[in-house]
C-alpha positions in Angstrom: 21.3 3.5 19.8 18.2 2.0 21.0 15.9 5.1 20.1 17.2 4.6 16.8 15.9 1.0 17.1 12.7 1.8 18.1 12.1 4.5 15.8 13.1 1.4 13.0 10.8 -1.2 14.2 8.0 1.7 14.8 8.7 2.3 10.6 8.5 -1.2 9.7 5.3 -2.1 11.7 3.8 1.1 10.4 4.2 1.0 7.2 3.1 -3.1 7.3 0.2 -1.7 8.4 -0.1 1.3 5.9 0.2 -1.7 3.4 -2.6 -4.0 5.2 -5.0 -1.3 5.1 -4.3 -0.8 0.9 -5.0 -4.4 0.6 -8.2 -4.3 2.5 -8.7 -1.2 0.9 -8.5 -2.4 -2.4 -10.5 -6.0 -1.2 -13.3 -3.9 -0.3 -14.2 -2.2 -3.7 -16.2 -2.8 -6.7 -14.3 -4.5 -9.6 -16.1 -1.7 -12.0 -14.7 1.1 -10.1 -10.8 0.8 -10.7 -11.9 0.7 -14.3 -14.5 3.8 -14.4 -11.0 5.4 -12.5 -8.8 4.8 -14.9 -6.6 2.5 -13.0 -5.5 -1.2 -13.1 -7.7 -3.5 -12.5 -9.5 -4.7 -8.8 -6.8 -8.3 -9.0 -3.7 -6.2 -9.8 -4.1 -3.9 -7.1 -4.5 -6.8 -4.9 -2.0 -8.6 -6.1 0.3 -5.8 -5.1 -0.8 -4.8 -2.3 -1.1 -7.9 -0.9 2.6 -8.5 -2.0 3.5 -5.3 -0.8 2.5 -6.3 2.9 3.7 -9.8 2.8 7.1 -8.3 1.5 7.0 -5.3 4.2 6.1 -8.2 7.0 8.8 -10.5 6.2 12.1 -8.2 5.0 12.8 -6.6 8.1 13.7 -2.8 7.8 17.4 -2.6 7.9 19.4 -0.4 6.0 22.6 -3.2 5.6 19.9 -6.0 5.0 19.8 -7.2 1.5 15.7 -7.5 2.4 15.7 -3.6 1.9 15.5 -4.0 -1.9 12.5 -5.5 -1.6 11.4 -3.1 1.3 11.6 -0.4 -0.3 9.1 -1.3 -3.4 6.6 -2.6 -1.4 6.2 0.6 0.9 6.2 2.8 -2.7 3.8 0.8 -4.1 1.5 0.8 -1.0 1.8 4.3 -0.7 1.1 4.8 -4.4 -2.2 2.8 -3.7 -2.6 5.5 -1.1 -2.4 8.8 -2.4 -3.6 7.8 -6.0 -5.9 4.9 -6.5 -8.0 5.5 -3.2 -8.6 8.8 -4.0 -9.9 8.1 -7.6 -12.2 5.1 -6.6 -13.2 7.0 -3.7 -14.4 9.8 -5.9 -15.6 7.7 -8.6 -17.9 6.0 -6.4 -19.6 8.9 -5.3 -20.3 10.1 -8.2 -17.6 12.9 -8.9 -16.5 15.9 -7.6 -18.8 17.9 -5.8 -17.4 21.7 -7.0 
């Protein structure tokens, strides 16, 4: 039982993390570039990724906590940041694809 502990608060912490580095992510970026991307604007994403982290920070991970319905969005929504935003501002910002 205490592994499985461990391995919950190692999720939680992680993924508050995973959301911290979106929001600085997303801080970091020219304004222009989420709209040259195709994507919401540089507030938006702010806006939820900053309310992703504060909501992963303060509803702990626990799966009979009512906190996990608003868990669960905010570590989909970092993680959206993640694997599509950053890639497309990224390549914006250099110019393209390089094939």
């Amino acid at each position: 039982m205490l592994v499985a502990i461990w391995i919950i608060e190692v999720i939680h912490w992680g993924s508050a993390l995973v959301g911290l580095f979106a929001f600085v992510h997303a801080l970091l970026q020219r304004a222009d570039a989420y709209s040259a991307a195709d994507r919401k604007s540089k507030p938006i994403w702010m806006l939820i990724t900053g309310g992703a982290t504060l909501a992963m920070t303060l509803f702990y991970l626990d799966p009979y906590s009512p906190g996990m319905i608003f868990w669960v969005p905010a570590a989909a929504a970092s993680l959206v940041y993640i694997v599509d935003v950053r890639p497309k501002l990224i390549e914006v910002q250099r110019g393209g694809s390089t094939w």
